[in-house]
N, C-alpha and C positions, 0 to 999 in steps of 0.2 A: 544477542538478546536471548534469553530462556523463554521458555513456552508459558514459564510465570507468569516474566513480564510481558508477555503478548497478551497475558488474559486481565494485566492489570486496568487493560485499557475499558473503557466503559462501552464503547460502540467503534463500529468500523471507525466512522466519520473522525473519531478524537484518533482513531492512529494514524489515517490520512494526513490529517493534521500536523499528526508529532513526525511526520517525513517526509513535509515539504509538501504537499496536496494542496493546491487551494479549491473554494467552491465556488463552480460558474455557474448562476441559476440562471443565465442567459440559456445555455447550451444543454441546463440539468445534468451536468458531469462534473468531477471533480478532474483538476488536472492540474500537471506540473510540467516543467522544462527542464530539462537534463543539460549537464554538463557540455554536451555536447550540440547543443539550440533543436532537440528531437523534445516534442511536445508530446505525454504521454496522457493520455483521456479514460477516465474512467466514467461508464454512465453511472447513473443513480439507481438505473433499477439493477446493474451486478452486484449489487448488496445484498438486496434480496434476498431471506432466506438462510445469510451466513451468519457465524460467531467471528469475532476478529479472528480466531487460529483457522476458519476453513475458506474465509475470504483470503487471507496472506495464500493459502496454497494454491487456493484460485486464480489471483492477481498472477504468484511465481508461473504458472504455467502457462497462463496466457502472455506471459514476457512485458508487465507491466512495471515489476522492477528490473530493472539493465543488470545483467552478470556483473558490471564493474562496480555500480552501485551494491550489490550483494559482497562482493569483496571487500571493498575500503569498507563498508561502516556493520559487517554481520555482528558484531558484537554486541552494536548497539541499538539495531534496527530489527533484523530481520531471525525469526527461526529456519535454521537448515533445511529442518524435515517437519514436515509436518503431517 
């Protein structure tokens, strides 16, 4: 995915969304399950403060998306560099 389409998105939450995130307001985090049955949590307040392009770099470095997930789908998901 291009840095285009990262900025097409309206708010964090809708790209959460567009890559498998759901929302737990039990817990205030959004979270998914990997391929692998490893449950990845994002709270609500790392948003905070971000544009969808500086949360994605955010997310990348704290290891919220998996390398392998970064591989099979960057085309469609995810910017390199940001």
């Amino acid at each position: 995915m291009t840095t285009l389409k990262i900025r097409s998105y309206h708010s964090i939450q809708d790209f959460l969304a567009a890559v498998g995130f759901s929302i737990d307001l039990d817990q205030n985090q959004f979270s998914k399950w990997t391929a692998d049955q490893q449950q990845i949590s994002i709270p609500f307040s790392e948003l905070s403060g971000h544009t969808v392009t500086t949360f994605l770099g955010k997310a990348q470095r704290r290891g919220w998306f998996l390398r392998e997930e970064n591989a099979s789908s960057a085309e469609e998901t995810f910017v390199s560099s940001v």
